[in-house]
TIRO-2110 file (N, C-alpha, C; in Angstrom, 1 decimal):
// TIRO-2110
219.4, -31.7, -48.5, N, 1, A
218.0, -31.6, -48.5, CA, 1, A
217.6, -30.2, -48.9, C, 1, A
216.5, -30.6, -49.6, N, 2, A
216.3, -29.1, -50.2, CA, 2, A
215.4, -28.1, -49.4, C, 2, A
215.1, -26.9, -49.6, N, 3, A
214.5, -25.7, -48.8, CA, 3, A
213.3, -26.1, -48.3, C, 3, A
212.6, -26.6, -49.4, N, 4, A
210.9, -27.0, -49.2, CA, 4, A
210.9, -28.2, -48.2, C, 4, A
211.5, -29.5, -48.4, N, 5, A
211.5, -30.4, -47.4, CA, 5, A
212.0, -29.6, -46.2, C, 5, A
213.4, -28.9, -46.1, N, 6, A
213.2, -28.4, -44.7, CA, 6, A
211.9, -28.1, -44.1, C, 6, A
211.8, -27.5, -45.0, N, 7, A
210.6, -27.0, -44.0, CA, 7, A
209.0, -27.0, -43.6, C, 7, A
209.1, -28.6, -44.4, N, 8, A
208.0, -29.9, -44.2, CA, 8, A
208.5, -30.2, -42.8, C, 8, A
209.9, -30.4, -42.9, N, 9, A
210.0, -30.8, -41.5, CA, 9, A
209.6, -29.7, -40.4, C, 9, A
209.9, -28.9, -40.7, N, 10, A
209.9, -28.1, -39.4, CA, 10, A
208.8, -27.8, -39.0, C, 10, A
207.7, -27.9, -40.0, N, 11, A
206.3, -27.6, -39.5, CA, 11, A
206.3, -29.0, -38.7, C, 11, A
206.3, -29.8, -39.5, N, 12, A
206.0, -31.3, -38.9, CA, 12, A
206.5, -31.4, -37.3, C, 12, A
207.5, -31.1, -37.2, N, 13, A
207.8, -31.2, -35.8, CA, 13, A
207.4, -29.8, -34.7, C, 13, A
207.2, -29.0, -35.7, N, 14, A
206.7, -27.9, -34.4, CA, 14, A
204.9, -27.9, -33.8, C, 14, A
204.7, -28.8, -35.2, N, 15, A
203.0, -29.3, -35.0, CA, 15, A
203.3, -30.9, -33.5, C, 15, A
204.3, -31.3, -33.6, N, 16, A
203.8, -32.7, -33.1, CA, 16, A
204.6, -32.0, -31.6, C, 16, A
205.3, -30.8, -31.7, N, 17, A
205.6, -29.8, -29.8, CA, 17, A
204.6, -29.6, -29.1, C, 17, A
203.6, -28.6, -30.0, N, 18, A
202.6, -28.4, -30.0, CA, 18, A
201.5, -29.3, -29.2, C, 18, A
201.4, -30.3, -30.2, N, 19, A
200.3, -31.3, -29.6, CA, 19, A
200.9, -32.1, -28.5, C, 19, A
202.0, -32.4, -28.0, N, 20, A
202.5, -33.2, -27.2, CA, 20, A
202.6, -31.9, -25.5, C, 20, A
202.7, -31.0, -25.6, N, 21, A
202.9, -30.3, -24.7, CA, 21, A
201.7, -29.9, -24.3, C, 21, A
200.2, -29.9, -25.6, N, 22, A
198.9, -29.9, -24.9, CA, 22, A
198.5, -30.8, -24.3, C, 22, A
199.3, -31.9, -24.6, N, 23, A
198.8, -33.2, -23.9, CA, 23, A
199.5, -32.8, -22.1, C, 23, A
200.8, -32.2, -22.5, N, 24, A
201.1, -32.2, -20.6, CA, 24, A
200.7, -31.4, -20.0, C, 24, A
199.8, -30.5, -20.5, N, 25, A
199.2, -29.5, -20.3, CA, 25, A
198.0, -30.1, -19.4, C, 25, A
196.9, -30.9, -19.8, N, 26, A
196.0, -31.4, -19.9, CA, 26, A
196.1, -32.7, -18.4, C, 26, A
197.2, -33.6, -19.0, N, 27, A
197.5, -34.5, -17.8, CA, 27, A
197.6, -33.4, -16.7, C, 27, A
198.8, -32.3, -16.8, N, 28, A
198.6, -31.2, -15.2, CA, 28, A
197.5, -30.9, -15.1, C, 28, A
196.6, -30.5, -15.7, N, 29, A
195.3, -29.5, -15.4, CA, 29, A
194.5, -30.9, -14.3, C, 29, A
194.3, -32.1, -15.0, N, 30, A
193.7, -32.8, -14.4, CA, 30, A
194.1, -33.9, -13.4, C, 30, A
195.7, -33.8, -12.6, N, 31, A
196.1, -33.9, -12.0, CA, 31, A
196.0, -33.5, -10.6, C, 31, A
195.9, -32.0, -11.1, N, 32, A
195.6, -30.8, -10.1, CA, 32, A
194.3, -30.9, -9.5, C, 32, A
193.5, -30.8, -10.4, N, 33, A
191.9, -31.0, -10.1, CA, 33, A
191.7, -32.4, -9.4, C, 33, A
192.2, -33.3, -9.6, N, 34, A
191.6, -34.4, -9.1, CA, 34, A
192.1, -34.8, -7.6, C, 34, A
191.1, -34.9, -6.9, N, 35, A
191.7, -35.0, -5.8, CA, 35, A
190.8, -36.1, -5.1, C, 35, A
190.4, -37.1, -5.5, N, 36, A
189.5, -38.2, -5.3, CA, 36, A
190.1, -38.9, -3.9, C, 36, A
189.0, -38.5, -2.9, N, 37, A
189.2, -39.4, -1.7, CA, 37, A
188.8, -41.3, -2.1, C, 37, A
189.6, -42.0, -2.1, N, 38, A
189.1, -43.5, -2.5, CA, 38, A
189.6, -43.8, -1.0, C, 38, A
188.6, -44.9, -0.9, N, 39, A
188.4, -45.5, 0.6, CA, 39, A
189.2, -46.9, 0.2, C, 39, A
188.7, -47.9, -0.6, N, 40, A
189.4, -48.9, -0.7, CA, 40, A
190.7, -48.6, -1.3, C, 40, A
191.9, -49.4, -0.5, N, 41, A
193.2, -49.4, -0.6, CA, 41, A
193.4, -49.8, -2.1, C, 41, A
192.7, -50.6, -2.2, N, 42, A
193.1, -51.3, -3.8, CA, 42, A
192.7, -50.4, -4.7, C, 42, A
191.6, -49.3, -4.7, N, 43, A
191.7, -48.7, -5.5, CA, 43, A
192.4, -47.4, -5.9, C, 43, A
193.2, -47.0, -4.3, N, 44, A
194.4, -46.1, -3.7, CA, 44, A
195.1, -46.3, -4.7, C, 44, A
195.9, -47.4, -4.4, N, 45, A
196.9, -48.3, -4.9, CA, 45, A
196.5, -48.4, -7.1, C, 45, A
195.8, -48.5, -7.7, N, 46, A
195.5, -48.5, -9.1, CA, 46, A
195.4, -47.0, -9.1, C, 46, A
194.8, -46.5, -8.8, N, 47, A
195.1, -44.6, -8.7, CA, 47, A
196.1, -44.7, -9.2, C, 47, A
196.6, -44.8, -7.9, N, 48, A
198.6, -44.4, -7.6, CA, 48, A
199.3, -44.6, -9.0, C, 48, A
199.2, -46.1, -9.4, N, 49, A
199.9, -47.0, -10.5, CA, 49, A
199.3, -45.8, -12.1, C, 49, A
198.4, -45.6, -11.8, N, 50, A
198.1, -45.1, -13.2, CA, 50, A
198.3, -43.4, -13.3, C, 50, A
198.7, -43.2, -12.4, N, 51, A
199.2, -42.1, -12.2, CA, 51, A
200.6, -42.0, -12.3, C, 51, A
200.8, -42.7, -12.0, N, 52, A
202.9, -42.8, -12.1, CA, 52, A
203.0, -43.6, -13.3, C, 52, A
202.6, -43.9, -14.1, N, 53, A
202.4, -44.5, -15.4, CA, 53, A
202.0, -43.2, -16.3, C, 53, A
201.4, -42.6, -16.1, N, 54, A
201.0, -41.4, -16.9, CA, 54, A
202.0, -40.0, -16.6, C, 54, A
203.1, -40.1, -15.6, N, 55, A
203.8, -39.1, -15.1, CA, 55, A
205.3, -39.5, -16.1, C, 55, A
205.3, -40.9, -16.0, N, 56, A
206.6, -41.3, -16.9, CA, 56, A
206.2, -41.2, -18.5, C, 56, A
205.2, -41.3, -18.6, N, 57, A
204.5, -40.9, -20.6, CA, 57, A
205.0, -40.0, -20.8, C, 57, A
204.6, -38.8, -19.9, N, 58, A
204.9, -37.4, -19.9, CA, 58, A
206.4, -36.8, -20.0, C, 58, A
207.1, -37.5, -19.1, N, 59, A
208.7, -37.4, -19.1, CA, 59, A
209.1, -37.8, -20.4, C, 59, A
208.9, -38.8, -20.7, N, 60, A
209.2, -38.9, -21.4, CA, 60, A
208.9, -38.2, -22.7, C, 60, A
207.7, -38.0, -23.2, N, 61, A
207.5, -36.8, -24.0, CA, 61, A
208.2, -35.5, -24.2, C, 61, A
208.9, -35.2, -22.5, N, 62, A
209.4, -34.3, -22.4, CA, 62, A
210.5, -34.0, -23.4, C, 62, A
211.0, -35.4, -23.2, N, 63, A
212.7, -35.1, -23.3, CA, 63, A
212.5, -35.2, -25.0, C, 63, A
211.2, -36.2, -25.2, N, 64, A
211.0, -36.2, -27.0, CA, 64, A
210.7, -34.5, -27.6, C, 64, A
210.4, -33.7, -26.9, N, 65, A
210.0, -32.3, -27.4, CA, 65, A
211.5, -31.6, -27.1, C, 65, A
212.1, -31.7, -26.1, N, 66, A
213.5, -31.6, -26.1, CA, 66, A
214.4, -31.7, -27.7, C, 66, A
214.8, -32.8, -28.0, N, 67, A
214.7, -33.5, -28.8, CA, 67, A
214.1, -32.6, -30.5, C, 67, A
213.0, -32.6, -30.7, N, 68, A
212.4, -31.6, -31.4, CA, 68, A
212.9, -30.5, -31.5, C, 68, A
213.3, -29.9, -30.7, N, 69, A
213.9, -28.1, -30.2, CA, 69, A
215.4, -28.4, -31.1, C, 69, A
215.7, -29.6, -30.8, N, 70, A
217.1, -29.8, -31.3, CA, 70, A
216.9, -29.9, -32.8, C, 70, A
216.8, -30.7, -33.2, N, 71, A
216.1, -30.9, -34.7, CA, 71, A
215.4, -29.7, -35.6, C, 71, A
214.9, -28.7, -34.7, N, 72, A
214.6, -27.5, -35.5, CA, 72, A
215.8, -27.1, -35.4, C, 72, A
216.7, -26.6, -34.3, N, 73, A
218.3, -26.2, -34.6, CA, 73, A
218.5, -26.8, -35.5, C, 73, A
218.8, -28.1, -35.8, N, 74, A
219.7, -28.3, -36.8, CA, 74, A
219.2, -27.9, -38.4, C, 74, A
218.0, -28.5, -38.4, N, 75, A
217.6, -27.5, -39.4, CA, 75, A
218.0, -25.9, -39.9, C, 75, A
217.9, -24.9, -38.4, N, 76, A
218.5, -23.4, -38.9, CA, 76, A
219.7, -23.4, -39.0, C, 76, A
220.7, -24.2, -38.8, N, 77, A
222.1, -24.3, -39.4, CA, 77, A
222.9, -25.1, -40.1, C, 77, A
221.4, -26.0, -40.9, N, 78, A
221.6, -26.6, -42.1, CA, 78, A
222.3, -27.8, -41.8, C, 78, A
222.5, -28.7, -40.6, N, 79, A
222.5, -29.9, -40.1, CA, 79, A
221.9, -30.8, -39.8, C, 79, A
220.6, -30.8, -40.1, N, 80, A
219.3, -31.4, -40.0, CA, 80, A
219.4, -32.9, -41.1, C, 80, A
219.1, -33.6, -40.5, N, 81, A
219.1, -35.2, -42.0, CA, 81, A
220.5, -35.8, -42.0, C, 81, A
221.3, -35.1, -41.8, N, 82, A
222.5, -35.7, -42.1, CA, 82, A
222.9, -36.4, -40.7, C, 82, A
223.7, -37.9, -40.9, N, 83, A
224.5, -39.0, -40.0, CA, 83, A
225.0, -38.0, -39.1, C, 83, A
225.1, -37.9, -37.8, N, 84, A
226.3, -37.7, -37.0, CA, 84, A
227.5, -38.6, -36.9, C, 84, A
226.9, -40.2, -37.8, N, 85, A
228.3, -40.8, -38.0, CA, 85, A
229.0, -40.9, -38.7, C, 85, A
228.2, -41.1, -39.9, N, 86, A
229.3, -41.0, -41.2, CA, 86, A
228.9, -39.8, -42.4, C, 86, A
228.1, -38.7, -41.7, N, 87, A
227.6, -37.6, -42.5, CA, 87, A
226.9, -37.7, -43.5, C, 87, A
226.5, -39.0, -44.2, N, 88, A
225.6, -39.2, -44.8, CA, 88, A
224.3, -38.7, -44.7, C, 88, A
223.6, -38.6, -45.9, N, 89, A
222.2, -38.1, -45.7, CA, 89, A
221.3, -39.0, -45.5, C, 89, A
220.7, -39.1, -44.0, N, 90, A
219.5, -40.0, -43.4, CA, 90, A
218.4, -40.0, -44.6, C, 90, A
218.0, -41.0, -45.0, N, 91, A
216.4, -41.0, -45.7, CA, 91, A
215.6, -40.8, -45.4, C, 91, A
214.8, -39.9, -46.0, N, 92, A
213.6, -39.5, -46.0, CA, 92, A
212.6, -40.4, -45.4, C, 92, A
212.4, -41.2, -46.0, N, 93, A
211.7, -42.3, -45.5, CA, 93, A
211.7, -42.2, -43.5, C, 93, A
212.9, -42.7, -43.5, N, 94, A
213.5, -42.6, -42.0, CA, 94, A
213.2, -41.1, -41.3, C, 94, A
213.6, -40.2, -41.6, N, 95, A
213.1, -38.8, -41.3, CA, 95, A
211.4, -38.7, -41.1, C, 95, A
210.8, -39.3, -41.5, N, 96, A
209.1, -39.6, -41.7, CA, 96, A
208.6, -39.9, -40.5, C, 96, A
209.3, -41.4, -40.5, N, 97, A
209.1, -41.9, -39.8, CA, 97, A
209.6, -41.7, -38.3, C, 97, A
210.7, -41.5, -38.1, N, 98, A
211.1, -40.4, -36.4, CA, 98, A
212.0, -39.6, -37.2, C, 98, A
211.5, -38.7, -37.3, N, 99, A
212.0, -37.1, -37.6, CA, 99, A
212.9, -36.8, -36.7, C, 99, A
213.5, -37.0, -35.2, N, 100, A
214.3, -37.0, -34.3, CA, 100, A
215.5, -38.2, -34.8, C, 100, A
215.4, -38.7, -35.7, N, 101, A
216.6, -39.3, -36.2, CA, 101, A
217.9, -38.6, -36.6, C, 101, A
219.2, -39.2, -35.4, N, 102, A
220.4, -38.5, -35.8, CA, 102, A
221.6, -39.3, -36.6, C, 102, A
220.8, -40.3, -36.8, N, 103, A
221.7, -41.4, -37.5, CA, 103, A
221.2, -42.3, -38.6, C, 103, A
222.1, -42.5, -39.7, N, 104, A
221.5, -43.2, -41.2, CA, 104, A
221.2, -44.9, -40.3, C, 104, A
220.5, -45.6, -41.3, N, 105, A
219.7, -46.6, -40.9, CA, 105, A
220.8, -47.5, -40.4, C, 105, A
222.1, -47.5, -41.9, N, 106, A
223.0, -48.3, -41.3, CA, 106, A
223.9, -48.1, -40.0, C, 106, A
223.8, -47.2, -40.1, N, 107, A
224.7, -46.1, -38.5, CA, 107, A
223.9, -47.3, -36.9, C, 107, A
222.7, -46.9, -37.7, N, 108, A
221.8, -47.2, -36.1, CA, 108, A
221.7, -48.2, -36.4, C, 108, A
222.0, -49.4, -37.1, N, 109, A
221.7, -50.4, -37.0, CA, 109, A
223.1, -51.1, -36.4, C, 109, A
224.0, -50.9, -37.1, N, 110, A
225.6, -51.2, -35.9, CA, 110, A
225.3, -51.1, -34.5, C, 110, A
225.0, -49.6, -34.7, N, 111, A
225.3, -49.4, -33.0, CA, 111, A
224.0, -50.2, -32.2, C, 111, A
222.7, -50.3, -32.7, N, 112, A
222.4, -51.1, -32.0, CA, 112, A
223.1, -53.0, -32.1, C, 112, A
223.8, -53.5, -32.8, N, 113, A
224.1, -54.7, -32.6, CA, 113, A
225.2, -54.3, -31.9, C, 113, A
225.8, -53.1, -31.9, N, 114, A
227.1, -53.4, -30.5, CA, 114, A
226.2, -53.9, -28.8, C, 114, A
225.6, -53.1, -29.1, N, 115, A
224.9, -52.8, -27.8, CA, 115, A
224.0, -53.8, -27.3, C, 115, A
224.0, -55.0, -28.4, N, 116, A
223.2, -56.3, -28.4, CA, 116, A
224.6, -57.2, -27.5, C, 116, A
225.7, -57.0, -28.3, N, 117, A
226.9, -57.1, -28.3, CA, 117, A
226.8, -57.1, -26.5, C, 117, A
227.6, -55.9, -26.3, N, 118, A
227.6, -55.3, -24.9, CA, 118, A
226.8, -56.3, -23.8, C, 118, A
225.2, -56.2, -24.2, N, 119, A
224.3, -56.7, -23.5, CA, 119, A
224.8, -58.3, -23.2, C, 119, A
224.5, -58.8, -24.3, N, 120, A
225.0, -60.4, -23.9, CA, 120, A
226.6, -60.8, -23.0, C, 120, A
227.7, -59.3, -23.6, N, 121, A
228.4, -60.1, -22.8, CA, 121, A
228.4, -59.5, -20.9, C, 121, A
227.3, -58.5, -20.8, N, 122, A
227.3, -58.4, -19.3, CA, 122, A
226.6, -59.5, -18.4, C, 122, A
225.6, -60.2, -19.2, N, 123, A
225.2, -60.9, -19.0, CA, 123, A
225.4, -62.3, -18.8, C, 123, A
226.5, -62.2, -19.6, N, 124, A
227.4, -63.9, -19.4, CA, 124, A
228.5, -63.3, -18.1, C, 124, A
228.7, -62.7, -17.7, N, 125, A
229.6, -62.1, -16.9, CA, 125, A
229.0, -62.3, -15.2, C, 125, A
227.8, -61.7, -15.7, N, 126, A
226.8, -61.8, -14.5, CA, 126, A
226.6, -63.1, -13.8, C, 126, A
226.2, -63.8, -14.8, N, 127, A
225.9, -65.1, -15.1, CA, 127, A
226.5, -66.0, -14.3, C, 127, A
228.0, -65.6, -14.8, N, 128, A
229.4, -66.6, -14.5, CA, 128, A
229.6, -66.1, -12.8, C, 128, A
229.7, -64.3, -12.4, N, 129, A
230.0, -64.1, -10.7, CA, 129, A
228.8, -65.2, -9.8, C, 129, A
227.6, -64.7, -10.8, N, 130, A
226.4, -65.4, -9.9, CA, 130, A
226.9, -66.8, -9.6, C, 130, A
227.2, -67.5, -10.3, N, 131, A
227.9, -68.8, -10.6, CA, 131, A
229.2, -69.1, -9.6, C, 131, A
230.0, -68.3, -10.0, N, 132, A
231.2, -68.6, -9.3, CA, 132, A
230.9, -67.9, -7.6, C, 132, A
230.0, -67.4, -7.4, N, 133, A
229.6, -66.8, -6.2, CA, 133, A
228.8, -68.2, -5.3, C, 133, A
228.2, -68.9, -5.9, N, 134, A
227.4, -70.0, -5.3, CA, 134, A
228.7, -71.3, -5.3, C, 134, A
229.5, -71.2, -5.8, N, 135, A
230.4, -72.1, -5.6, CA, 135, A
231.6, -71.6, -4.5, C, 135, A
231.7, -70.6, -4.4, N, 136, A
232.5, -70.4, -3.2, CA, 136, A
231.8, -70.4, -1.8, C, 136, A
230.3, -70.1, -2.2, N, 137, A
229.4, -70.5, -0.9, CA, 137, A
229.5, -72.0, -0.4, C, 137, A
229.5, -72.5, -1.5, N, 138, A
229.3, -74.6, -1.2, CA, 138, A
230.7, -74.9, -0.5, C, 138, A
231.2, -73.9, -1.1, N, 139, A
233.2, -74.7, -0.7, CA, 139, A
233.5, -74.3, 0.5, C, 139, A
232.5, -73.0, 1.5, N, 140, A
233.0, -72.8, 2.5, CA, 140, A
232.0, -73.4, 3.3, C, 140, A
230.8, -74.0, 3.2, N, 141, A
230.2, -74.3, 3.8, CA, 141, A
229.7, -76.0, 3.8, C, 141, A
230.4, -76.3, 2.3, N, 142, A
230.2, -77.6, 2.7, CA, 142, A
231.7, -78.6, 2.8, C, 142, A
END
């Protein structure tokens, strides 16, 4: 990738640090402040919920700006865009669209069907103890 795209990216991502970290900035500020005595429980209770809902947004953002930090590394040592699996150069397109992409489309698209893979067979596994678990209950008990 050439010099100039680098460094589309790097603005691109140090603008979207930027804006994501004033956002957790903003959730703290008004976290702190708010200290709303609510009388009815039910409205305790939706507080609560929307508040632990907005605390996991944030985590998660975290670890996305994390993430970002990494992506400008790779960029300063010219590893930026390219597969971690088959060293290919990720598409632009793809880069666009999550710029924290460490894998070409095809890369990510395997490893998500392994993992489809995986899923199903823990699930038939589960499935089958849950199964064979109610049948040793019947056998001892009836």
């Amino acid at each position: 990738m050439d010099s100039e795209r680098l460094q589309f990216f790097r603005k691109h991502l140090k603008s979207k640090i930027v804006e994501l970290s004033r956002d957790q900035q903003r959730t703290l500020a008004e976290m702190t402040v708010t200290s709303e005595r609510l009388a009815d429980i039910t409205d305790q209770a939706s507080f609560q919920s929307d508040r632990n809902f907005e605390l996991r947004i944030r985590d998660r953002e975290r670890k996305l700006i994390a993430k970002m930090h990494e992506m400008i590394q790779k960029i300063d040592d010219g590893t930026y865009g390219r597969c971690e699996n088959c060293d290919e150069e990720i598409s632009e397109k793809r880069l666009i669209a999550r710029p924290v992409s460490t894998l070409c489309i095809k890369c990510k698209t395997e490893q998500e069907r392994i993992e489809q893979i995986k899923e199903n067979w823990v699930g038939r596994v589960l499935r089958f103890n849950v199964s064979e678990s109610t049948l040793t209950q019947e056998e001892d008990y009836g």
